[in-house]
C-alpha positions as CSV (number, residue, x, y, z in Angstrom):
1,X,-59.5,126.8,39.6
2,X,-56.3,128.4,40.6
3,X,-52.7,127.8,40.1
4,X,-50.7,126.0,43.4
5,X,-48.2,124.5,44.6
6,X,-48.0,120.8,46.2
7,X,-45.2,121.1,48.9
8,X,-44.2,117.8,50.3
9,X,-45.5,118.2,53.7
10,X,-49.4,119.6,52.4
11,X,-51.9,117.7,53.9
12,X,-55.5,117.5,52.2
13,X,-59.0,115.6,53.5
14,X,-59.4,112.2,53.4
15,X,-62.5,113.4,50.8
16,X,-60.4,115.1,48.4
17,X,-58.1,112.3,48.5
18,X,-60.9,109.8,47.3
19,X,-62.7,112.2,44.8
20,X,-59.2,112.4,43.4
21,X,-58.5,108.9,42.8
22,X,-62.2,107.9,41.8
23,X,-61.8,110.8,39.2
24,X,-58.8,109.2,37.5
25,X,-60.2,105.9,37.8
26,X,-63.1,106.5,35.7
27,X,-61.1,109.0,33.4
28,X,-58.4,105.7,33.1
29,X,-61.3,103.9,32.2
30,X,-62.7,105.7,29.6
31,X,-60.1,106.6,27.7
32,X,-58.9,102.7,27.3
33,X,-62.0,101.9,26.0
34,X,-62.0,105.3,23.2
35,X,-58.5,104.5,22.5
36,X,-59.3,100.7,22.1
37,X,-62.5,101.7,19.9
38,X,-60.1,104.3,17.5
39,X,-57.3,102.1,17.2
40,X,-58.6,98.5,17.4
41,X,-62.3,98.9,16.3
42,X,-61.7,101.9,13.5
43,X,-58.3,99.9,13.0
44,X,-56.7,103.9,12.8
45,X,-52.9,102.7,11.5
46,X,-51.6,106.5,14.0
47,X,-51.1,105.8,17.5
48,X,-48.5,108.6,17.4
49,X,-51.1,111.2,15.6
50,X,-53.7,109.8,18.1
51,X,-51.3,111.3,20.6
52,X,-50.4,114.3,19.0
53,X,-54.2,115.3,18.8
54,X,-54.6,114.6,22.8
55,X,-51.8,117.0,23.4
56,X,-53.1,119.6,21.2
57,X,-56.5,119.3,22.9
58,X,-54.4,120.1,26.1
59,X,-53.0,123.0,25.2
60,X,-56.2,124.2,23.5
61,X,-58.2,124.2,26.6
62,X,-55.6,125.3,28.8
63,X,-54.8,127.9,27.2
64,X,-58.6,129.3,26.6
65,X,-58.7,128.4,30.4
66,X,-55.3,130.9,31.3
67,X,-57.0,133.7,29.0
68,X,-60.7,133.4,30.6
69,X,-58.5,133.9,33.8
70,X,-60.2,130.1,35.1
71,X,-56.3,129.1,35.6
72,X,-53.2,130.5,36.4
73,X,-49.7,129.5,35.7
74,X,-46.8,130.9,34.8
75,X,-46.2,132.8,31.7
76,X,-43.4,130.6,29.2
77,X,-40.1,132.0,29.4
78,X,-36.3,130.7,29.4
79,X,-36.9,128.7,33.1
80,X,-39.7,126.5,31.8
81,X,-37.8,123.8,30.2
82,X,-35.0,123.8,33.2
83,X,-38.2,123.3,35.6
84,X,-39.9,120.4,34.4
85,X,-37.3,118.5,32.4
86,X,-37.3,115.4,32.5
87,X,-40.9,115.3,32.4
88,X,-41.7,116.2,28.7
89,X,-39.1,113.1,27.7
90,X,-41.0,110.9,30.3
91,X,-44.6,112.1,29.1
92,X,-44.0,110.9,25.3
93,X,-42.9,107.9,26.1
94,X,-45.2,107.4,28.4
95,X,-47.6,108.3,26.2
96,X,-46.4,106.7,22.9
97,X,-45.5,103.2,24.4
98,X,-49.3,103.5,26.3
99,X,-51.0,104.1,22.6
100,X,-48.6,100.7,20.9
101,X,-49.7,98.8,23.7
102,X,-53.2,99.1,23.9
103,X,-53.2,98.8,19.6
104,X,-50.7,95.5,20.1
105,X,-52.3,93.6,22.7
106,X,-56.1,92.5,24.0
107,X,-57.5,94.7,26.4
108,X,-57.7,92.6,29.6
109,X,-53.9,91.3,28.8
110,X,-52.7,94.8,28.7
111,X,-54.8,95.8,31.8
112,X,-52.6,92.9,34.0
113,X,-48.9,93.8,32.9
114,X,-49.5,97.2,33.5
115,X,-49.2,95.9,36.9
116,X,-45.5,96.1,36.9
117,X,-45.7,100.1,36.8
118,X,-47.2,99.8,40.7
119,X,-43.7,97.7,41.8
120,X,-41.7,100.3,40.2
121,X,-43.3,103.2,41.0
122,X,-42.9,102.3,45.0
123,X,-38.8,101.4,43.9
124,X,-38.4,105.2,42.5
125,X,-40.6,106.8,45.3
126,X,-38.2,105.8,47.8
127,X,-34.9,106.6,45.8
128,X,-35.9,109.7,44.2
129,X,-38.9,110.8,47.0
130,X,-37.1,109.6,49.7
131,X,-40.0,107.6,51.4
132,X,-41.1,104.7,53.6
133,X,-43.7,102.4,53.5
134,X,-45.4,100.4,56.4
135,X,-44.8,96.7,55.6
136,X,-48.7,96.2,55.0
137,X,-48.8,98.8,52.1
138,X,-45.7,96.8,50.7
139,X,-47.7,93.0,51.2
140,X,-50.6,94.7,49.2
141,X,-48.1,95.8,46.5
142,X,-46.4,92.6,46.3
143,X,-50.2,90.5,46.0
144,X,-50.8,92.8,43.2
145,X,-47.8,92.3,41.2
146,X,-47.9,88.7,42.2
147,X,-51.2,88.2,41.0
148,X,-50.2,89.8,37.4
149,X,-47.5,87.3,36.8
150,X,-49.5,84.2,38.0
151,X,-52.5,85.7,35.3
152,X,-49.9,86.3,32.5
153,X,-48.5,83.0,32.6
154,X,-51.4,81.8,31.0
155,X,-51.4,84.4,28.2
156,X,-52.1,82.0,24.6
157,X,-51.6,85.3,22.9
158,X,-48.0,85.5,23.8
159,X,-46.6,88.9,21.2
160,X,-43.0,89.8,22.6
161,X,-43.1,93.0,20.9
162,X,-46.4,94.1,22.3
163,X,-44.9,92.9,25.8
164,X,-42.0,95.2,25.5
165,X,-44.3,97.8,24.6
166,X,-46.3,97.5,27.4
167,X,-43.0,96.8,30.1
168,X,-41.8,100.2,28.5
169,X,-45.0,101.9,29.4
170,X,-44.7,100.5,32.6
171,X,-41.3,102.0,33.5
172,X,-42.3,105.3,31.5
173,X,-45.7,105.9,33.7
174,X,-43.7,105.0,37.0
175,X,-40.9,107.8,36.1
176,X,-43.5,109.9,35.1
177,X,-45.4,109.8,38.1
178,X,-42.9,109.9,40.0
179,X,-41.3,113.0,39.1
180,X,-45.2,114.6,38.4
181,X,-45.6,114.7,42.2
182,X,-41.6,116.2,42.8
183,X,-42.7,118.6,39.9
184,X,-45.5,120.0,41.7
185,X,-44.0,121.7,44.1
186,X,-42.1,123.7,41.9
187,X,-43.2,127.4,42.3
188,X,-44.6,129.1,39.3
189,X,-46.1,125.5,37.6
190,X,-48.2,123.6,40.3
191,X,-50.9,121.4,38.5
192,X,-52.1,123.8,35.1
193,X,-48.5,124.5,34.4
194,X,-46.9,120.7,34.7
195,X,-49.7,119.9,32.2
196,X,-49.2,122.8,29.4
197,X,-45.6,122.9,29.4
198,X,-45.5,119.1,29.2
199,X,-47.6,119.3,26.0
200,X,-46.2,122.1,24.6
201,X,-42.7,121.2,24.6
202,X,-43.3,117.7,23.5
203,X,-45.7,118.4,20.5
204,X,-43.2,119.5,17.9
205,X,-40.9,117.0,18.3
206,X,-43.5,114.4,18.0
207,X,-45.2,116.1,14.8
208,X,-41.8,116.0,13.4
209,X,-41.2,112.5,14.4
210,X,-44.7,111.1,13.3
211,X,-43.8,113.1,9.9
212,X,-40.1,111.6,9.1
213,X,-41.4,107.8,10.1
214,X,-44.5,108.0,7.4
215,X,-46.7,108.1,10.3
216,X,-48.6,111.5,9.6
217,X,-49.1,110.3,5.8
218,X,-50.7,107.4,7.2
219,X,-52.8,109.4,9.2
220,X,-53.8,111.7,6.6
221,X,-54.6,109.2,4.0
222,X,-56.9,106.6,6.1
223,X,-60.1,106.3,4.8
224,X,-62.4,106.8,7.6
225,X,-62.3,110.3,8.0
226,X,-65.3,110.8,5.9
227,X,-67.4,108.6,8.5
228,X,-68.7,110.7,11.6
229,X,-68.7,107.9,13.9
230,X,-64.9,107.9,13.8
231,X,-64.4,111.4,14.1
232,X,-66.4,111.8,16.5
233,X,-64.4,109.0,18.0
234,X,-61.4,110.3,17.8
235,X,-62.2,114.3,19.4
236,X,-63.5,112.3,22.0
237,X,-60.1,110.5,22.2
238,X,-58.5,113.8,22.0
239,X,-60.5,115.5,24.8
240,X,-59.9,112.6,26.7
241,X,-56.5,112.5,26.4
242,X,-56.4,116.0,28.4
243,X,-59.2,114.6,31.3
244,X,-57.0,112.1,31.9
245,X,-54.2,114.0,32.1
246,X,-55.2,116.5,34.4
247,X,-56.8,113.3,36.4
248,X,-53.5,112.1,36.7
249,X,-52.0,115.4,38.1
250,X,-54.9,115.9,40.2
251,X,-54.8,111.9,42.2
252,X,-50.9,113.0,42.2
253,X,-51.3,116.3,43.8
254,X,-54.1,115.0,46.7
255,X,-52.1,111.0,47.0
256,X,-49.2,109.5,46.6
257,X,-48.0,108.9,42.8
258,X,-47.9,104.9,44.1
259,X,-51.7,105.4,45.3
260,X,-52.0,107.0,41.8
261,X,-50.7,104.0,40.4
262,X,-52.8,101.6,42.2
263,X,-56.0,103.1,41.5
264,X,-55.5,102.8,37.8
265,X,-54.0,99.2,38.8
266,X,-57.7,98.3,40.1
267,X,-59.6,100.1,37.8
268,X,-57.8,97.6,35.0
269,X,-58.3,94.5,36.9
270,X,-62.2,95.8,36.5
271,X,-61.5,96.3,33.0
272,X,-60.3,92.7,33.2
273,X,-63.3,91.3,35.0
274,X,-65.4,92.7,31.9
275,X,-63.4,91.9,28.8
276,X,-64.2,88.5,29.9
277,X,-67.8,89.0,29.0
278,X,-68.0,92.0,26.4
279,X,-65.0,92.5,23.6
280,X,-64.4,89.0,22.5
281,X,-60.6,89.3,22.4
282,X,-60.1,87.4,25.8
283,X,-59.0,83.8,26.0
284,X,-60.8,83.1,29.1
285,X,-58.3,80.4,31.1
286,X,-58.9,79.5,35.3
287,X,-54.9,80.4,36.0
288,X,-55.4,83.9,34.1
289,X,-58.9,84.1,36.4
290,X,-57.4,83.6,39.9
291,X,-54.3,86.2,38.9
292,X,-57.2,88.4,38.2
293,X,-58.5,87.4,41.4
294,X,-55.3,87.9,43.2
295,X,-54.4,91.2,41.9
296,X,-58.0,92.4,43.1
297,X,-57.5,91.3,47.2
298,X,-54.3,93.3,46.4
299,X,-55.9,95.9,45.3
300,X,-58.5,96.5,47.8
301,X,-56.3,95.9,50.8
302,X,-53.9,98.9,49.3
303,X,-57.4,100.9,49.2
304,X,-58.4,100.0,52.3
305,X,-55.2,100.6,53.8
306,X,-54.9,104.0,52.2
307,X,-58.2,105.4,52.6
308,X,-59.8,103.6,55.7
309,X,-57.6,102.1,57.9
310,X,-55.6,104.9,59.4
311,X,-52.1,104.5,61.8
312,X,-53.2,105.9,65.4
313,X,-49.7,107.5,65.5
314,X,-46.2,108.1,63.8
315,X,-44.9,106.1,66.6
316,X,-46.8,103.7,66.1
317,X,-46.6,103.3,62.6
318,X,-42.9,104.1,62.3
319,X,-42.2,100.2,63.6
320,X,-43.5,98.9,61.0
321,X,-42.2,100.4,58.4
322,X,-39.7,99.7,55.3
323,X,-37.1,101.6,53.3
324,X,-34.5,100.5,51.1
325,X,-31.8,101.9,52.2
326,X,-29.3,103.8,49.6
């Protein structure tokens, strides 16, 4: 593994493009169910330490990975912080709002309003990215997000805090990706750098934030952390804070940060589909089951779209494409 760049115009293989996104889906994936397991199961009171120890896990293996010479990115000095801001700000909240939310609501609820963060991910790509999208792409994204509002209307577990968590996660992971993919083309960072210097600028202030709130105490005093199962738990949660990350980077640097998006998009309809069997904190309803449904045909027609049906030319494509115009 090597440091580089991801200039606008790269172009990579259909393959690595796929590998990418199947990598973060199954990352996504497992992380919501550790998380879930820590925070729900363990009933750990710290979603903010939770976080702290993912970023630490980050920089621990990055950093063994820059001095075993596996890596390479640039070395920290004064032009770090000028390069990726505003990405740190983005990441905690990202990842802080993401942590609330899965402790605050059931897990197939949370997997269907994260929906929202595909519909504003496109908005951002073409004001801050500057792109276009062929009309068909756009009908998928709208089925999706349709589909998530038709399956939330029949939530009987209505919590308007947890649903302002999870709307703020939503706009924080949409900025956030966003930006990740402008960010990777910035010389010096490309994909190992983005990720360190996220975490290490972010860590403090969040150690210091989960110390003045009570937090941290609440951490260090829960009881658990004589059992093994939950420590083992949670260093799984912590390495797979970092997997995820660099997933995340990785489906970003290969795709699109919307394809990004809608991968973890189906992988949580999936999620979905199995919380109505296993977990026992779904209220199964038919409405919630064809917006499930709905978000799914969404879903696969973006993938389909993405990674299988491909344009025969610009030309051809270029008439059937649509940008907001700004």
């Amino acid at each position: 593994m090597s440091s580089d760049s991801c200039p606008g115009t790269a172009q990579h293989s259909g393959q690595l493009k796929f590998y990418s996104a199947m990598f973060y889906a199954g990352s996504s994936f497992a992380i919501t169910v550790v998380n879930k397991t820590v925070l729900t199961s363990f009933r750990f009171p710290s979603y903010m330490c939770l976080g702290i120890g993912q970023m630490l896990a980050t920089l621990v293996v990055l950093y063994a990975a820059k001095m075993s010479k596996i890596v390479q990115f640039q070395d920290c000095d004064r032009s770090i912080p000028f390069k990726i801001f505003p990405l740190p700000l983005l990441f905690v909240g990202n990842h802080i709002t993401g942590l609330a939310s899965t402790k605050k609501l059931s897990l197939p609820m949370f997997t269907v309003l994260r929906k929202f963060t595909i519909l504003m991910t496109m908005i951002l790509e073409v004001y801050i990215l500057r792109k276009t999208f062929p009309k068909r792409l756009v009908y998928s994204v709208v089925t999706i997000v349709l589909g998530a509002v038709v399956a939330a209307s029949s939530d009987l577990a209505f919590d308007l805090e947890a649903y302002s968590f999870i709307l703020l996660n939503d706009a924080f992971t949409a900025a956030s990706g966003v930006y990740t993919k402008k960010k990777l083309g910035t010389e010096g960072l490309g994909k190992y750098g983005v990720l360190f210097y996220n975490a290490l600028i972010i860590v403090i202030p969040t150690f210091l934030a989960s110390a003045l709130t009570g937090d941290l105490h609440k951490a260090a005093t829960f009881e658990d952390w004589v059992e093994v199962t939950f420590i083992l738990c949670f260093l799984v949660s912590c390495f797979m804070g970092f997997v995820l990350m660099y997933s995340i980077v990785l489906c970003s640097y290969y795709n699109s940060a919307l394809t990004t998006t809608v991968v973890g998009a189906i992988k949580n309809v999936a999620v979905a589909y199995i919380g109505i069997f296993v977990g026992g904190d779904y209220l199964f309803s038919w409405t919630n089951f064809l917006g499930l449904s709905i978000c799914m045909s969404g879903g696969l027609m973006y993938s389909y779209l993405t990674f299988i049906d491909k344009p025969p030319g610009s030309k051809a494509q270029g008439s059937t494409q649509m940008k907001i115009e700004t």
